[in-house]
C-alpha positions as CSV (number, residue, x, y, z in Angstrom):
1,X,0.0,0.0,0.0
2,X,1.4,3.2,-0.8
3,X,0.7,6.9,0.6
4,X,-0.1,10.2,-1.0
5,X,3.1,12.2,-0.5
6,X,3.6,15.6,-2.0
7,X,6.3,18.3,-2.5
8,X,6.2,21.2,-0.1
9,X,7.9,24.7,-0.7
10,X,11.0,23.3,0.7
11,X,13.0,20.7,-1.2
12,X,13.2,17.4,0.5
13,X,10.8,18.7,2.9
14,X,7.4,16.3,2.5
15,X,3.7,15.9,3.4
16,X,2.5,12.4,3.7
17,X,-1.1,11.2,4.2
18,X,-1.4,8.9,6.6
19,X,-4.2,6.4,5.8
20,X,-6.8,5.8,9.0
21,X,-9.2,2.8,9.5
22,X,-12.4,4.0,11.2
23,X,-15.1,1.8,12.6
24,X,-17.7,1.8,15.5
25,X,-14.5,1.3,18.4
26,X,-12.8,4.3,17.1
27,X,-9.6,4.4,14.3
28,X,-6.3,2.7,13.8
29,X,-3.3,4.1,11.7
30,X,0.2,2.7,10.9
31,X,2.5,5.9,11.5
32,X,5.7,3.9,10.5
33,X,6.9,1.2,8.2
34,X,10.8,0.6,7.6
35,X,9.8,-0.9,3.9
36,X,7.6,1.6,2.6
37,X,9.2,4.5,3.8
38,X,12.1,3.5,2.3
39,X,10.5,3.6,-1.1
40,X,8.3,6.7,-0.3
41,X,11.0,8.8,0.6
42,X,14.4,7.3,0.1
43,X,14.9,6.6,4.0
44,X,17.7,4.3,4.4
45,X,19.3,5.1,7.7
46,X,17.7,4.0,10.7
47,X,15.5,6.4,13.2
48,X,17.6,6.4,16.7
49,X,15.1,8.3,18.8
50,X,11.7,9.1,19.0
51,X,10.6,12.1,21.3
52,X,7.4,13.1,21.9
53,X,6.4,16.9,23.1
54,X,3.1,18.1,24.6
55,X,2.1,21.8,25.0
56,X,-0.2,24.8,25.9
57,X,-1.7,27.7,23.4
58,X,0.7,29.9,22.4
59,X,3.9,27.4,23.1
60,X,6.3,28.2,20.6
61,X,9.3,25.5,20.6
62,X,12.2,25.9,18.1
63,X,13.4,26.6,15.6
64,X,15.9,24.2,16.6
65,X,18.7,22.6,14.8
66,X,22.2,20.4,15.4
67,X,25.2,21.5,13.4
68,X,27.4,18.4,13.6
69,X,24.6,15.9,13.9
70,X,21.9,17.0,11.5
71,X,18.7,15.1,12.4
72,X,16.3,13.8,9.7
73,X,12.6,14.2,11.6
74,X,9.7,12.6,10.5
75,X,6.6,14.2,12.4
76,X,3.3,14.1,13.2
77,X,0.5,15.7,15.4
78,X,-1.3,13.5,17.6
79,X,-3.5,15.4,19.2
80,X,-4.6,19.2,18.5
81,X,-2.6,21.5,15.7
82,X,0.5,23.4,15.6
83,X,2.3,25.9,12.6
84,X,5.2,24.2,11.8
85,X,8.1,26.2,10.4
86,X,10.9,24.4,8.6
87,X,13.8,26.6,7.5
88,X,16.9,25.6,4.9
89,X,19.7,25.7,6.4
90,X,21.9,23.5,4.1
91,X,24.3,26.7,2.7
92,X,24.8,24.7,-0.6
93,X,20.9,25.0,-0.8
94,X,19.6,27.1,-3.5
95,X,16.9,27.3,-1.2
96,X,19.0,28.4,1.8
97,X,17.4,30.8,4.3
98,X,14.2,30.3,2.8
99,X,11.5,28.8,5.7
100,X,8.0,27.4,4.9
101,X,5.3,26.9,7.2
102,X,2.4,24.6,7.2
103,X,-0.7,24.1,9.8
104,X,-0.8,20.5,10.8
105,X,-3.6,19.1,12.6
106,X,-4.7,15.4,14.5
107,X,-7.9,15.9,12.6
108,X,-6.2,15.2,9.2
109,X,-3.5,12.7,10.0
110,X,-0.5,13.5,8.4
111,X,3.3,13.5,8.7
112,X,5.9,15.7,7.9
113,X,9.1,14.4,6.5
114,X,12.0,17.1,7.3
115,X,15.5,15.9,6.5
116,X,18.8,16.7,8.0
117,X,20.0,19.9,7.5
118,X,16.6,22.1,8.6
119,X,15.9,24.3,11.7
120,X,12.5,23.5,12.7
121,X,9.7,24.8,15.2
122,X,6.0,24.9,16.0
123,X,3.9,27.1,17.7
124,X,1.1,25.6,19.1
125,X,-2.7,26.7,17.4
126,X,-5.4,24.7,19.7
127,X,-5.7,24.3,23.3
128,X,-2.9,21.7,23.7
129,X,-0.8,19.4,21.3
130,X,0.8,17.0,21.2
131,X,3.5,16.4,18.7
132,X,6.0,13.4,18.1
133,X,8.4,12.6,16.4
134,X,11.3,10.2,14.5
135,X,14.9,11.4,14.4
136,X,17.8,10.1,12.1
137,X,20.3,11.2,14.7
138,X,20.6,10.7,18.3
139,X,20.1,14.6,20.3
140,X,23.9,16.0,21.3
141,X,23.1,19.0,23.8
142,X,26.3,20.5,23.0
143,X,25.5,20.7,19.2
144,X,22.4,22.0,19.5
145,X,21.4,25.7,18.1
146,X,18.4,27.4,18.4
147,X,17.6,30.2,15.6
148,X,15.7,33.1,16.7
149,X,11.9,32.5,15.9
150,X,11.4,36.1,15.1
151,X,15.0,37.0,12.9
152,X,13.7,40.1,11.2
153,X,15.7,39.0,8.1
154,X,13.7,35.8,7.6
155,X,10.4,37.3,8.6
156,X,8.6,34.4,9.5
157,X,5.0,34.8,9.2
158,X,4.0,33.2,13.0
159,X,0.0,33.5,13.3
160,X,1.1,34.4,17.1
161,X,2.6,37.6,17.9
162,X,3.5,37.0,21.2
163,X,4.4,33.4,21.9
164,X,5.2,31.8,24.9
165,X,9.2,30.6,25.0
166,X,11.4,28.5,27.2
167,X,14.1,30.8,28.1
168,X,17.0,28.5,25.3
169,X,14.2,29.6,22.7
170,X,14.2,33.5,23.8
171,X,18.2,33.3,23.2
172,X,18.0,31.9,19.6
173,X,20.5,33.9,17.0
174,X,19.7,35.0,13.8
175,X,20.7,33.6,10.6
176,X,23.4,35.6,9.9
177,X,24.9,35.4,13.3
178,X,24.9,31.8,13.2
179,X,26.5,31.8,10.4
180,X,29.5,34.2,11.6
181,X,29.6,32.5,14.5
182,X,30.4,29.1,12.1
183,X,27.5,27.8,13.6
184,X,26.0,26.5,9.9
């Protein structure tokens, strides 16, 4: 069985429809399959980790990224809906510096295939979400960099102005001083 996947505004970055079995009990979905992700997307290395977040309106988590250990992330919402922001941080990208965002929701199940390479975050739409989530590479605390949600040079169209942050997310840096810190 295959799934609808489909090209966002991002290259490599993909939407995949999940396919859900509904009957009287309720509905059952496969989230993962080494086989047919492999075909779908070209996955060959292994996921190491799988990390699962839950959140308050207005939490806005990111836009996180490792330098030396890229992670591939292959996510999904499993309860509420979020604005995810991917942005291109691969500096041979033609697409470099350019973010996207997209509104993901539990109501249509769907995941998000974001390879290694992005920053990524979410801000969080609904009441609560809860968000999870695949990664290619195992988290290394002192690789990780956080890219300032609101760098005016990227002007990421958030749907919240004032967002709620942990205090790592209020000292992301911008684009270009990440990049003359040799950060990217």
């Amino acid at each position: 069985m295959t799934l609808p996947v489909h090209n966002t505004g991002l290259p490599g970055v993909q939407l995949i429809d999940l396919r859900v079995f509904h009957d009287e009990r309720g509905y059952f979905l496969e989230s993962f399959q080494a086989q047919r992700y492999e075909v779908l997307l070209g996955l060959k290395s292994p996921f190491v980790q799988d990390n699962y977040s839950h959140s308050k309106r207005h939490v806005l988590r990111g836009l996180h990224f490792q330098s030396r250990h890229p992670q591939g992330k292959l996510l999904r919402v499993a309860q509420g809906e979020i604005y995810d922001v991917t942005v291109d941080l691969r500096t041979a990208s033609p697409s470099f510096g350019q973010w996207q965002g997209l509104a993901l929701s539990h109501a249509r199940p769907q995941q998000l295939w974001i390879p290694p390479g992005f920053a990524h975050g979410f801000v969080v739409l609904s009441d609560e979400a809860s968000v999870e989530y695949k990664c290619t590479d195992y988290y290394h605390p002192e690789d990780e960099a956080c890219l300032s949600w609101n760098d005016p040079d990227l002007a990421i169209d958030w749907p919240v102005n004032s967002p709620v942050l942990s205090a790592k997310d209020r000292q992301g840096l911008t684009l270009k001083a990440l990049q003359e810190a040799g950060r990217l």
